[in-house]
ZABA-477118 format. One record per residue: residue in three letters; x, y, z of N, C-alpha, C in turn. Coordinates in pm, whole numbers, plus 32768, in hexadecimal, padded with zeros to 4 digits. Layout:
REM ZABA-477118
AlaXYZXYZXYZ;...
END
This chain:
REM ZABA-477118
Unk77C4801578C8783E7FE77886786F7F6578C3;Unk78A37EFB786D78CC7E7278C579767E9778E3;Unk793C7E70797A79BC7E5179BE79ED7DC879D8;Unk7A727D9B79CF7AA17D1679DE7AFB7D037A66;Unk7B177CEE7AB47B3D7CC07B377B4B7C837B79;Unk7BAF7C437BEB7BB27BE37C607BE67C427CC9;Unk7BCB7BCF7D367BEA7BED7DA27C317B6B7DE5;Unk7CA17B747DFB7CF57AE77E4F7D187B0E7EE8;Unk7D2F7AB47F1B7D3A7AAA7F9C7D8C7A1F7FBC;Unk7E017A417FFA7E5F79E980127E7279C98087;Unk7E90795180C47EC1796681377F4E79318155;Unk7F8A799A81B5801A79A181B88076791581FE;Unk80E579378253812F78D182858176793E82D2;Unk81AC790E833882257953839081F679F283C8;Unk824F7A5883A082117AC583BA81B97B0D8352;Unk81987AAF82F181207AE2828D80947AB982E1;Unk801D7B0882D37FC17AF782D97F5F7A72825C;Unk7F5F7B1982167F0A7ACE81A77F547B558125;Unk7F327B3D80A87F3D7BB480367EC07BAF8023;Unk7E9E7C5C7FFB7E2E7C307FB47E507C927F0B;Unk7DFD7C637EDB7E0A7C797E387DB17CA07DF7;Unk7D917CFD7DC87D1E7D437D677D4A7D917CDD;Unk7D037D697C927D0B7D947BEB7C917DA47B90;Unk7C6C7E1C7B537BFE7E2E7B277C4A7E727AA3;Unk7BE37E617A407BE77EAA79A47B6B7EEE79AD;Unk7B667F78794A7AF07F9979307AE77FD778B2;Unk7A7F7FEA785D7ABC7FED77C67A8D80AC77D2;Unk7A2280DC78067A03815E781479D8818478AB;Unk79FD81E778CB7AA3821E78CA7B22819678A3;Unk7B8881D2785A7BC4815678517C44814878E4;Unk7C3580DE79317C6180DF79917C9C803A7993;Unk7D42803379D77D5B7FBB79E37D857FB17A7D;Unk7D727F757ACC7D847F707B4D7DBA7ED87B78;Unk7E547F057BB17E517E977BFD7E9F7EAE7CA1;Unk7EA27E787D017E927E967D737EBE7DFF7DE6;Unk7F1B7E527E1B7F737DC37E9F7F7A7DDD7F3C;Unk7F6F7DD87F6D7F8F7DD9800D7FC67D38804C;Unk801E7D49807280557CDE80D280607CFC8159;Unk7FCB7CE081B17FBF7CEA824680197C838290;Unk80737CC982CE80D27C66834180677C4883BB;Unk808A7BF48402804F7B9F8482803D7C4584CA;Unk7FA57C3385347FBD7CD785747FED7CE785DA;Unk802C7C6085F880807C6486A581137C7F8643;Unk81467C6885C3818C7CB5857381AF7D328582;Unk823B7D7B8584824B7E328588825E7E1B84FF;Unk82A07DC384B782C97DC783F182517E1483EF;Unk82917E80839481F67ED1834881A27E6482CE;Unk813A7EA982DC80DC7E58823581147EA081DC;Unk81107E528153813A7E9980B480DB7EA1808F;Unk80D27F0A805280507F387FF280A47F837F77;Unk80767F357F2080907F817E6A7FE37F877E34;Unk7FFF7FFA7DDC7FAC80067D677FBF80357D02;Unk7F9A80347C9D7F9380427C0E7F2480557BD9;Unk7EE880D97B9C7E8181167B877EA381377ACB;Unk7E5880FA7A6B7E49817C79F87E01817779C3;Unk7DD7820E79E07D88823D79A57D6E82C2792A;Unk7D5682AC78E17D7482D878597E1782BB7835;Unk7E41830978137EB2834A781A7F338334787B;Unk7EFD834278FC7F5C8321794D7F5282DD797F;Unk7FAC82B379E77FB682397A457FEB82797AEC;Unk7F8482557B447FA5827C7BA87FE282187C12;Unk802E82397C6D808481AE7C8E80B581F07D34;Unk80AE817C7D6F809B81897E1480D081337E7A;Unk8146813B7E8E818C80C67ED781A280F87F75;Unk8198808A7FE581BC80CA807981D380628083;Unk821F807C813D82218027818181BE804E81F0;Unk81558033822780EC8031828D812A803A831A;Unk8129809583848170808E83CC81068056842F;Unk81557FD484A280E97F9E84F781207FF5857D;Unk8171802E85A38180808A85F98199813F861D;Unk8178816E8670816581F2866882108235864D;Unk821C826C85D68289828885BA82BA82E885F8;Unk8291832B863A82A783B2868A82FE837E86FC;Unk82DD83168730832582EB87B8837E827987A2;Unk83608239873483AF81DF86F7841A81DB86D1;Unk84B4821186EC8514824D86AC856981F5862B;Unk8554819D86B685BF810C8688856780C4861B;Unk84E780C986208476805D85C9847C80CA855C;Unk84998165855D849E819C84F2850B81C3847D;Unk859081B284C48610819A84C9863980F58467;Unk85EC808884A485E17FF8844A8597800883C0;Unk850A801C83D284B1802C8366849E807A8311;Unk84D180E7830384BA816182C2853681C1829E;Unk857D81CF82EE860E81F682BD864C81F2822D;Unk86358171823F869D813281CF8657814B8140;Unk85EE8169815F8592818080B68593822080B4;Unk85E3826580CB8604830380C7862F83108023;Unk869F82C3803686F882CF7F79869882AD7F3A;Unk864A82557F3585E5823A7EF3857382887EC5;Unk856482CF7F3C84FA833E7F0A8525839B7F03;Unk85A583CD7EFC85CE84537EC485F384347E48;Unk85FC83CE7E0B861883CE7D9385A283E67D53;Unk854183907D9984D583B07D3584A484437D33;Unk84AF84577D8D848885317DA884D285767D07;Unk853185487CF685A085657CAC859685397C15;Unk855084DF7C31852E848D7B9084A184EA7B30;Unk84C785207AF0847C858B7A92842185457A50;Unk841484B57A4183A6845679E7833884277A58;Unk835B84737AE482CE84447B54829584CA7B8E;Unk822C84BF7B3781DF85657B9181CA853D7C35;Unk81BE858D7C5681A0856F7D10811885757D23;Unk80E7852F7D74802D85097D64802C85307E2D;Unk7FC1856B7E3A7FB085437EB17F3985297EFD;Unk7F1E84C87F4C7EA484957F7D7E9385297FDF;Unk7DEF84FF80297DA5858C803A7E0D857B80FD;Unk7E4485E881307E7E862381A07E4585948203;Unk7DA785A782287D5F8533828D7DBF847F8268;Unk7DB9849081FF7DC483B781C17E4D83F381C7;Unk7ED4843481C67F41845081C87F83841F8244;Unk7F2D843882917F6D844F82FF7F81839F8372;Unk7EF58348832C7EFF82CD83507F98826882E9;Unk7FE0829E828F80468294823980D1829D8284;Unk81368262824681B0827A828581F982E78243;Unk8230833C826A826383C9821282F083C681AD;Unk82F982FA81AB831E82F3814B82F982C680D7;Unk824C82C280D9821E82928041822682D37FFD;Unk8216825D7F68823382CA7EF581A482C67E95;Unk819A831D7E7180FC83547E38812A83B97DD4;Unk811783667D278165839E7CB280D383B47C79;Unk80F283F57BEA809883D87B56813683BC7B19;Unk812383677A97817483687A3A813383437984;Unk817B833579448149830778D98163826578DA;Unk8127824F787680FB818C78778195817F785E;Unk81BC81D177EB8245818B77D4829D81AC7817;Unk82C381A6789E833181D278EF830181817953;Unk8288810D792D827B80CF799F830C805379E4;Unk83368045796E83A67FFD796E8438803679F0;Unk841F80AD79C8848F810A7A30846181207ADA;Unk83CF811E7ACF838880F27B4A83B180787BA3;Unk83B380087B1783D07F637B84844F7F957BE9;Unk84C27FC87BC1852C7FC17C1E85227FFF7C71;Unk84D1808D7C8484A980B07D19844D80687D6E;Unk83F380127D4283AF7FC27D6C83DC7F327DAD;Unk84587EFE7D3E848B7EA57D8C84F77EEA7DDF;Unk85237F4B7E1785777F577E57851C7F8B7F09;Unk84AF7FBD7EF384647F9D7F8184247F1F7FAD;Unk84127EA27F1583E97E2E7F3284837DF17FA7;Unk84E07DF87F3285427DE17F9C85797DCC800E;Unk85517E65802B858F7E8280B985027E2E810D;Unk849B7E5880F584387E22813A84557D8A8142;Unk84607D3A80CA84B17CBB80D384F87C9E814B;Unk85647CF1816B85AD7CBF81EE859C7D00823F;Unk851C7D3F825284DA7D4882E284A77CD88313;Unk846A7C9D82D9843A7C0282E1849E7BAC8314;Unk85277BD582CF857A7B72830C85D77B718362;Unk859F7BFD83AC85DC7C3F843285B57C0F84A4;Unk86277BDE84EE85F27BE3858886387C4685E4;Unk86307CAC859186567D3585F385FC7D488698;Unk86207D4486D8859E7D63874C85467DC28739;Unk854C7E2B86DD84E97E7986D084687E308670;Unk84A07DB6866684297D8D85B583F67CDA8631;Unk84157CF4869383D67C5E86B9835B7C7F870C;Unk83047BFB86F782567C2B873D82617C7A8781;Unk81E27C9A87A781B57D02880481207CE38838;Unk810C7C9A885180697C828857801D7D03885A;Unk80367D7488BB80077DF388C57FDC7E35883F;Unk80337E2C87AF7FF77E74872B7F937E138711;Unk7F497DB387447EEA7D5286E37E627DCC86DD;Unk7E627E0487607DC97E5A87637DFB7EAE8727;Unk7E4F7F0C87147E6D7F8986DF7E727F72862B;Unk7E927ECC86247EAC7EB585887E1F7EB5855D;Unk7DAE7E9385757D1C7E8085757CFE7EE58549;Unk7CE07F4285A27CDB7FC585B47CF380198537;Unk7D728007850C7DEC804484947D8180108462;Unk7D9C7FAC841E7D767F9483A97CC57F8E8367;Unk7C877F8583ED7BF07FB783CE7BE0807D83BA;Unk7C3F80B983F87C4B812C83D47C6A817E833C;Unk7CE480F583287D26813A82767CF780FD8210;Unk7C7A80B182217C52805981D87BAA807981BA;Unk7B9980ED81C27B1C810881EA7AEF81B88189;Unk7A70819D814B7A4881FB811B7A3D829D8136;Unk7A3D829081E77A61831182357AD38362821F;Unk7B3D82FC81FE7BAF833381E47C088337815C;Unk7BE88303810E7C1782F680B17B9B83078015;Unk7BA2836380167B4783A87F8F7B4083397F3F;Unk7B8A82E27EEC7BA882A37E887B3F82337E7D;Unk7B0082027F0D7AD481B27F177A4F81D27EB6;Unk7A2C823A7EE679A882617EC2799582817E4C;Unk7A0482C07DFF7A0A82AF7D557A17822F7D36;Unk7A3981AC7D737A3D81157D33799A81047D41;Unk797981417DAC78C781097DB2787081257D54;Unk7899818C7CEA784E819A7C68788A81727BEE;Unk792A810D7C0D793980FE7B70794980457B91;Unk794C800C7C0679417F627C2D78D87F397C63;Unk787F7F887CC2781B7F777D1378327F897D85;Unk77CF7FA87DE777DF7FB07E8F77E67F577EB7;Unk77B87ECF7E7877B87E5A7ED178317E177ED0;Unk787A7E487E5B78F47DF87E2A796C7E647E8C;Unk79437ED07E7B79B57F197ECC79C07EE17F50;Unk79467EA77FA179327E5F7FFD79767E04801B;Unk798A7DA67FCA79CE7D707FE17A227D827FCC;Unk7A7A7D9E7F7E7B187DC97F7D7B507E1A800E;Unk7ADD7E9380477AF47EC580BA7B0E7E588124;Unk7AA97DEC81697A827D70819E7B2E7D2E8182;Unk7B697CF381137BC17CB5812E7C407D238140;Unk7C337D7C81097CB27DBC81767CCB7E0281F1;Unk7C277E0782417C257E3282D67C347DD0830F;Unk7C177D5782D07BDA7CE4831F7C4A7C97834A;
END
């Protein structure tokens, strides 16, 4: 079946890294995919953004976080800045009857911040989606433009950010990968893996 697709790769400024950007069509299965991450610098604590937007048949599956670059367990204050504040946010959506609750497999969960959100909905309610979406773009927005002491370098997360992200970015852990390897190719999943460990 022909598939149509890119792959972009940006590079950032300030406490952006780089974005990277992926979008594929496929006519059988019918599948529309498109897909964002914005990696912050890894001497950075700002978490990475990651959205997606999945549909397939019928529905549309949809996946927004904030990437946490530190161990949240010991982190009170870094968890207290980053994550707090997107509580209303995701209890609404818990609450919102037009988003089934999706959940990735327990293992790939657990590399996640326990405030992502991981829906199905229908195409047409994608519209009611944008505002939960821009309201974690948001806040993430002025993490960036925080100089809280908990959000300034650290040289110490650069190895641990490596690490992260060759971990959650990787076929071991995340099933999904390996269903893209039979409907884009392995070599192409390759690369898409490649620019977001990398």
């Amino acid at each position: 079946p022909e598939t149509i697709g890119e792959l972009r790769v940006y590079r950032g400024r300030g406490r952006v890294q780089k974005v990277v950007s992926s979008r594929f069509a496929l006519a059988s299965p019918s599948m529309d995919s498109h897909s964002v991450v914005v990696f912050t610098q890894p001497d950075s604590p700002v978490p990475h953004f990651g959205l997606d937007s999945v549909r397939l048949d019928q529905r549309v599956h949809l996946y927004v976080d904030l990437l946490p670059k530190r161990d949240l367990s010991v982190s009170l204050a870094y968890l207290d800045r980053c994550y707090v504040p997107l509580t209303e946010v995701r209890d609404e959506l818990e609450h919102d009857t037009r988003f089934t609750p999706s959940q990735a497999p327990l293992r790939h969960r657990a590399l996640l911040s326990p405030w992502h959100a991981l829906y199905t909905l229908e195409p047409g309610d994608l519209d009611a989606a944008e505002q939960y979406v821009d309201r974690y773009v948001s806040h993430w927005a002025s993490l960036l433009r925080s100089d809280a002491p908990e959000l300034q370098k650290d040289p110490a997360l650069i190895a641990r950010d490596a690490l992260y992200r060759k971990t959650l970015y990787s076929r071991e852990v995340d099933p999904a990968w390996g269903l893209l390897d039979r409907v884009i190719g392995h070599d192409t999943v390759d690369d898409i893996l490649e620019a977001l460990a990398g």
